[in-house]
C-alpha positions as CSV (number, residue, x, y, z in Angstrom):
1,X,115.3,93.2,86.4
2,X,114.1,94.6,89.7
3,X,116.9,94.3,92.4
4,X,115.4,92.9,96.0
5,X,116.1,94.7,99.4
6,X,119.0,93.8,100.7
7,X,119.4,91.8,103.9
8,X,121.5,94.5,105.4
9,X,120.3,98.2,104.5
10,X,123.2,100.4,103.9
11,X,123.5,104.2,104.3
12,X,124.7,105.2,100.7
13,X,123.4,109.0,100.8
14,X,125.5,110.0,103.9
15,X,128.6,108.2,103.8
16,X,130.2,110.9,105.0
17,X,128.7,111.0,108.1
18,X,128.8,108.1,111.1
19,X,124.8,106.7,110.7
20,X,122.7,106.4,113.5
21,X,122.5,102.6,114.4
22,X,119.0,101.2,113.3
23,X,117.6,97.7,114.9
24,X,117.0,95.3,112.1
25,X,113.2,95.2,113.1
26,X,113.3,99.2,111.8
27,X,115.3,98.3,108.8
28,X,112.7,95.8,107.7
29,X,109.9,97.6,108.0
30,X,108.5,98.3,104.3
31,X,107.8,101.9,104.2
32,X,105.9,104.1,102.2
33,X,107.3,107.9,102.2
34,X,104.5,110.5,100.9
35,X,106.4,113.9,101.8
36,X,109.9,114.1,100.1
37,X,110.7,117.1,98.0
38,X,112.8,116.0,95.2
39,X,114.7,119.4,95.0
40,X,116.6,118.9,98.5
41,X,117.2,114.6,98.5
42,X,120.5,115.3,96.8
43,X,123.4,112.8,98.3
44,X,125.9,114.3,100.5
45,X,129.2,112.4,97.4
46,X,126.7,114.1,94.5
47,X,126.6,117.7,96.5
48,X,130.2,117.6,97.1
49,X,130.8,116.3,93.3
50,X,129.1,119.2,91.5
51,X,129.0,122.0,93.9
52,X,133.0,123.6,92.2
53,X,131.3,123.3,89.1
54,X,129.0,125.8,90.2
55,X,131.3,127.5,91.8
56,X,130.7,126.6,95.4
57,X,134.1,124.8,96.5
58,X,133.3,122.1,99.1
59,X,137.1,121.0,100.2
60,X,135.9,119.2,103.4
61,X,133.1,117.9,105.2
62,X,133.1,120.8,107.6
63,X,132.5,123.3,104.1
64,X,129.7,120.6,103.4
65,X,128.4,121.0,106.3
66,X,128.0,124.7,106.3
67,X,127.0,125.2,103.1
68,X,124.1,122.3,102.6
69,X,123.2,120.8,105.5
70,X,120.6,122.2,108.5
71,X,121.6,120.1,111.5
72,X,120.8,122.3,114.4
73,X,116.5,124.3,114.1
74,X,116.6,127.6,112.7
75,X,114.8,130.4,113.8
76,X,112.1,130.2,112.0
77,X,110.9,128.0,108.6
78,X,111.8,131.5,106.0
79,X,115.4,131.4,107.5
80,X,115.3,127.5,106.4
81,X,113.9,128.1,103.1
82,X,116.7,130.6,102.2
83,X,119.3,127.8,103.0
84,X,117.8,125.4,100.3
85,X,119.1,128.4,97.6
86,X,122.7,126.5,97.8
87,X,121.4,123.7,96.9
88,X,119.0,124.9,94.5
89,X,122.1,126.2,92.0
90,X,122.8,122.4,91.3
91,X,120.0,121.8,89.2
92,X,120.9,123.3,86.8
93,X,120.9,120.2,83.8
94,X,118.3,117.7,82.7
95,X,121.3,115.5,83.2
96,X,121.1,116.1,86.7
97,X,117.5,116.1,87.3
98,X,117.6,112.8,86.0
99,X,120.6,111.6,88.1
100,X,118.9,113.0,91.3
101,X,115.9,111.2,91.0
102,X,117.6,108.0,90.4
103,X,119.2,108.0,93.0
104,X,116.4,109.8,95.2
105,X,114.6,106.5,94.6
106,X,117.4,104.4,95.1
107,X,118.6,105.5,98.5
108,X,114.8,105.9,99.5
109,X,114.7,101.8,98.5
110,X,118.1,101.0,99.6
111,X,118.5,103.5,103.2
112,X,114.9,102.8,104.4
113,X,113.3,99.8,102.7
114,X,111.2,102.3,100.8
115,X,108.2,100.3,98.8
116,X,106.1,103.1,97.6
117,X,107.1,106.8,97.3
118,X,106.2,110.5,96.1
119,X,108.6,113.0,95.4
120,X,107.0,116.0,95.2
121,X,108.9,119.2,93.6
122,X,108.3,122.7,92.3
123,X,108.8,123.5,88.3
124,X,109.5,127.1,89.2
125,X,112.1,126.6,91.8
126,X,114.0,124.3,89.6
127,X,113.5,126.7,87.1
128,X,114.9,129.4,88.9
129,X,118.0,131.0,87.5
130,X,118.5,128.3,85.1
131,X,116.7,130.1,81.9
132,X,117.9,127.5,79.5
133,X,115.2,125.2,81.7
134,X,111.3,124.7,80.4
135,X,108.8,122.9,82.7
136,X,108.8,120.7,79.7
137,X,112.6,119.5,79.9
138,X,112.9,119.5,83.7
139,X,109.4,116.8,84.1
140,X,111.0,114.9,81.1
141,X,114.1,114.4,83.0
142,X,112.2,114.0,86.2
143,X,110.3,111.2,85.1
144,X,113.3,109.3,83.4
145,X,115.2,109.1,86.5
146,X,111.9,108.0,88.1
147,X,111.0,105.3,85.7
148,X,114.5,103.7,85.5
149,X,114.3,103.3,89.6
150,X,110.9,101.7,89.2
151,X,112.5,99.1,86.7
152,X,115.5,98.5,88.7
153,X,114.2,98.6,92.1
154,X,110.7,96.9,93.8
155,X,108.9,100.4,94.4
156,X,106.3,102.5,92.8
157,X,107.1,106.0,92.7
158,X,104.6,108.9,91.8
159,X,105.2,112.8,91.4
160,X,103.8,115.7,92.9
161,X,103.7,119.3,91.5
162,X,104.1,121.9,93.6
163,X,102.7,125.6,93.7
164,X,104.7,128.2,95.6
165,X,102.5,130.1,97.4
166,X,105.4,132.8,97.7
167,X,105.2,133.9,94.2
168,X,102.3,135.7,92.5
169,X,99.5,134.2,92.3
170,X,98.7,134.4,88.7
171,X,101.8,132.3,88.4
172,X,100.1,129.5,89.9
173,X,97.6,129.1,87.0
174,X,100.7,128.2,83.8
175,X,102.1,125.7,87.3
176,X,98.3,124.0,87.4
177,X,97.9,123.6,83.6
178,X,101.4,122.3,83.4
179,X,100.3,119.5,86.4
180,X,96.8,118.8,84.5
181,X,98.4,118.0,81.3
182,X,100.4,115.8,82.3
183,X,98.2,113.9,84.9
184,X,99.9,110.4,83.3
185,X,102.5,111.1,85.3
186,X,101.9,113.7,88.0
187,X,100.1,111.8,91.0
188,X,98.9,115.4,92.9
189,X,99.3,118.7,93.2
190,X,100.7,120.4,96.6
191,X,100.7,124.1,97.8
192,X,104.5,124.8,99.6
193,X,106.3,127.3,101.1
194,X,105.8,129.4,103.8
195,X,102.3,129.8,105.2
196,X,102.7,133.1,107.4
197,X,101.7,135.9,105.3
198,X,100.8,133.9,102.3
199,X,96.8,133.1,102.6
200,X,96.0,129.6,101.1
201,X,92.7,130.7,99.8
202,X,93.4,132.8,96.6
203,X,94.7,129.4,94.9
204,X,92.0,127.5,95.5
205,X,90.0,128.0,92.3
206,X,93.8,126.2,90.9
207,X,93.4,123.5,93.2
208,X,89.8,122.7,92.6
209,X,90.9,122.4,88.8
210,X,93.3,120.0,89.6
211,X,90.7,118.0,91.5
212,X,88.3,117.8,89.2
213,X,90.9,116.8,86.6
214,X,91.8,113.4,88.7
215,X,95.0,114.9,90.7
216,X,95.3,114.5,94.2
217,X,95.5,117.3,96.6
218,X,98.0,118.3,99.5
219,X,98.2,121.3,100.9
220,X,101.4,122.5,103.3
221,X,99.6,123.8,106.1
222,X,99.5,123.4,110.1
223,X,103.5,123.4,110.1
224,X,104.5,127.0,111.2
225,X,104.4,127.6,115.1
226,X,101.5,130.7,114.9
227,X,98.4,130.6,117.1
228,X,96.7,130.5,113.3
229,X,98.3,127.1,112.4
230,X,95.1,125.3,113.3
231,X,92.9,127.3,111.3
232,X,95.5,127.2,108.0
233,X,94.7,123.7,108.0
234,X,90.8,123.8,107.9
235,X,91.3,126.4,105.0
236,X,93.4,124.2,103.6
237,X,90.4,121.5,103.9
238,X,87.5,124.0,103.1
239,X,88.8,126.0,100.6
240,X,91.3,123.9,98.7
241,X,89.5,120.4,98.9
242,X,92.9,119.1,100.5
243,X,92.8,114.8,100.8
244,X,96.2,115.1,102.7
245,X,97.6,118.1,105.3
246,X,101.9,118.4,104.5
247,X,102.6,118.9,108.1
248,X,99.8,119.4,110.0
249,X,101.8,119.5,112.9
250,X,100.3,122.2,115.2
251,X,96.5,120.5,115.3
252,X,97.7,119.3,118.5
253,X,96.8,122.7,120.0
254,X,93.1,122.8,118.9
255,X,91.2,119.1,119.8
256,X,88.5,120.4,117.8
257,X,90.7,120.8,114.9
258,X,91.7,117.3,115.4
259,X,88.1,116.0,115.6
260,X,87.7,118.2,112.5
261,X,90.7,116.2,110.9
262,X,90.0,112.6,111.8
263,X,85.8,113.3,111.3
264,X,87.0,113.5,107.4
265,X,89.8,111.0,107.2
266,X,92.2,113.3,106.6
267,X,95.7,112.3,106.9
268,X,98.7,113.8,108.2
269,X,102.1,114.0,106.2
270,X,104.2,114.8,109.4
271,X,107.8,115.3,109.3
272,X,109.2,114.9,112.8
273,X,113.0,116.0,111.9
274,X,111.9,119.0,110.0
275,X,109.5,119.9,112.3
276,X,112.5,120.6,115.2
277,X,114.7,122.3,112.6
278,X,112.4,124.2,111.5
279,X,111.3,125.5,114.9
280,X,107.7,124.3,114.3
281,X,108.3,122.3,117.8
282,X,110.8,122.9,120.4
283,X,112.7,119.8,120.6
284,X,112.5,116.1,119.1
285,X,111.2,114.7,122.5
286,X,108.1,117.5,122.5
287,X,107.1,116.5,119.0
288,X,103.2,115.7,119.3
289,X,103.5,112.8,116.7
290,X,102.1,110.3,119.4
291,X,99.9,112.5,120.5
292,X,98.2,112.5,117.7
293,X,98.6,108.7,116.4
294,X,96.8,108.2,119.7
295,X,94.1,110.5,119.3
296,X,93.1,108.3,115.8
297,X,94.9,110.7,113.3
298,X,96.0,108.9,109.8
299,X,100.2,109.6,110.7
300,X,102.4,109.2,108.2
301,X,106.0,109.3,109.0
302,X,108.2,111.4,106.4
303,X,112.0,113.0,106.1
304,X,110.5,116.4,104.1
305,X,114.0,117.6,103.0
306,X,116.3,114.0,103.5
307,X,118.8,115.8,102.1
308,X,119.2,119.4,103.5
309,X,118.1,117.8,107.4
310,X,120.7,114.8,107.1
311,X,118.3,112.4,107.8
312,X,117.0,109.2,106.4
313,X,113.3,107.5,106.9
314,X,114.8,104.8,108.9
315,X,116.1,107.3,111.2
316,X,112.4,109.1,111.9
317,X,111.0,105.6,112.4
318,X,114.2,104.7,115.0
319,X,113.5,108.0,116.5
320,X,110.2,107.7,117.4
321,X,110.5,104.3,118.6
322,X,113.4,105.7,121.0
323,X,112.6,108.9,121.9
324,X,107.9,108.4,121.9
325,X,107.9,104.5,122.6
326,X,106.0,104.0,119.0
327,X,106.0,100.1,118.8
328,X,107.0,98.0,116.0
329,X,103.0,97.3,115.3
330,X,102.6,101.0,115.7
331,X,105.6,101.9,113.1
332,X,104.2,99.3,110.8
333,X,100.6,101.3,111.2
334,X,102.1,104.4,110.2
335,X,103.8,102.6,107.4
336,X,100.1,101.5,106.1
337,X,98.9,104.9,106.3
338,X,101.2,106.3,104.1
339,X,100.8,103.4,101.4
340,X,97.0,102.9,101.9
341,X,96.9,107.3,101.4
342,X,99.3,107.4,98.7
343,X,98.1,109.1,95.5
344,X,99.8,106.5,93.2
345,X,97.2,104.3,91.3
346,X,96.4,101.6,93.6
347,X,97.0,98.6,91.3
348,X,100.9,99.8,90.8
349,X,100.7,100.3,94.8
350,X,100.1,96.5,95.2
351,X,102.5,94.8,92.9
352,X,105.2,96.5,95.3
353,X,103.1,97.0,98.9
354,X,102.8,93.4,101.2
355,X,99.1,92.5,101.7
């Protein structure tokens, strides 16, 4: 039995901390959330819950705070990536990759009024340090979380594998195979990590494997504040046979690039939240997300790492309403481009999406 929104959304993932007031008109919206890594979605009571076991003693928010949550930008997107390794020692059980996905899904459905929704994550991050994990175990418990949300809740949820392009890149061919064989219930297959000093083009002979094989294709790329960012992301394009850019952020620099970009439909997986914490932009208020709705861009609005960032999809939408004067009918485009881009299959899309 599927459970409806309901009429008041509730903030279930950060009880702990005072939520930012969203206008019903926000709440409402039905959303569709393409960019959301599984791995760092975790709920601030589940953290706080299993975090001793582990031997990370959280006594108080403040401990919380320091130990799991990025609230002010870092210097740069590696020092963010280390912070995720706190986090990272909680998934250690299929138990607990199940339980996280639930409820991944079910504050997605319940915080934002989240219809459709891919979680992406990486089988050799989860893996890592946790020996008594296979690929085979962690998707199995992945997609049982993600199957009992679908039942319970009215979304369609798809998964995305991820490649770290920080590790060698002869690991990236076992991660690919693993993604193909199990197309039924991986939606696409996404390049992460950080892009300085880690050249997209070595894994695209992976990437066109996956294509041809029926998986989607996103690529992180455009997100790191480097006069090359622009050019990552027509690599990303050329090379890789990206449909979607994660981030794509930095584009604004090069209006070529952008032609480049909306010539081929392309859309944009943006992440304004991360983007400040991250130092991709300097502030919230510079973020070029208008910018580039305006210049005919496909912008999706995302939370990356809802988790890890403190921040819920509701919140990005409010923000950009606030802060960049995005109107309702604006939000509610957005909101289409992420469902109408979506790598799900289009008929599960539609029993959940309005017409």
């Amino acid at each position: 039995m599927r459970q409806e929104l309901p009429a008041v959304t509730f903030n279930k993932r950060f009880s702990i901390l005072e939520p930012m007031k969203i206008s019903e008109e926000i709440a409402q919206i039905p959303k569709a959330e393409i960019h959301s890594h599984l791995e760092l979605c975790l709920r601030a009571s589940t953290i706080m819950e299993l975090a001793p076991q582990f031997g990370i003693e959280v006594p108080d928010e403040k401990t919380y705070r320091e130990r799991f949550v990025i609230s002010e930008p870092m210097k740069d997107l590696g020092s963010v990536l280390n912070k995720f390794l706190d986090t990272q020692k909680l998934l250690a059980s299929e138990e607990i990759l199940e339980r996280i996905t639930y409820e991944a899904c079910e504050d997605a459905y319940k915080t934002s009024n989240v219809r459709i929704l891919e979680l992406r994550y990486a089988p050799t991050f989860v893996q890592q340090g946790h020996d008594h994990l296979n690929f085979e175990g962690i998707h199995n418990a992945i997609v049982k979380g993600m199957k009992k949300a679908e039942a319970e809740f009215d979304m369609a949820v798809g998964l995305i594998c991820i490649i770290q392009r920080i590790l060698p890149v002869n690991e990236a061919e076992a991660v690919t195979q693993f993604a193909i064989d199990h197309k039924d219930t991986f939606v696409g297959l996404d390049l992460a990590d950080n892009e300085v000093g880690f050249d997209s083009k070595p894994f695209a002979p992976f990437f066109n494997k996956a294509k041809q094989a029926g998986l989607g294709i996103t690529v992180h790329s455009g997100e790191a504040n480097v006069p090359k960012a622009p050019r990552y992301v027509k690599d990303a394009i050329e090379f890789l046979g990206a449909d979607r850019i994660g981030h794509g952020v930095q584009i604004y620099r090069d209006e070529d690039m952008m032609n480049y970009v909306k010539e081929r439909g392309i859309p944009l997986e943006l992440c304004p939240t991360s983007n400040w914490l991250t130092s991709a932009i300097s502030s919230k208020e510079e973020h070029p997300f208008k910018t580039l709705f305006d210049f005919g861009l496909k912008t999706s609005i995302n939370t990356d790492d809802g988790g890890i960032f403190d921040v819920t999809l509701n919140q990005e939408y409010q923000m950009l309403h606030d802060l960049h004067g995005l109107s309702i009918e604006q939000l509610q485009q957005c909101a289409q481009y992420g469902a109408e881009e979506s790598f799900i299959d289009p008929v599960k899309r539609q029993k959940v999406w309005p017409s």
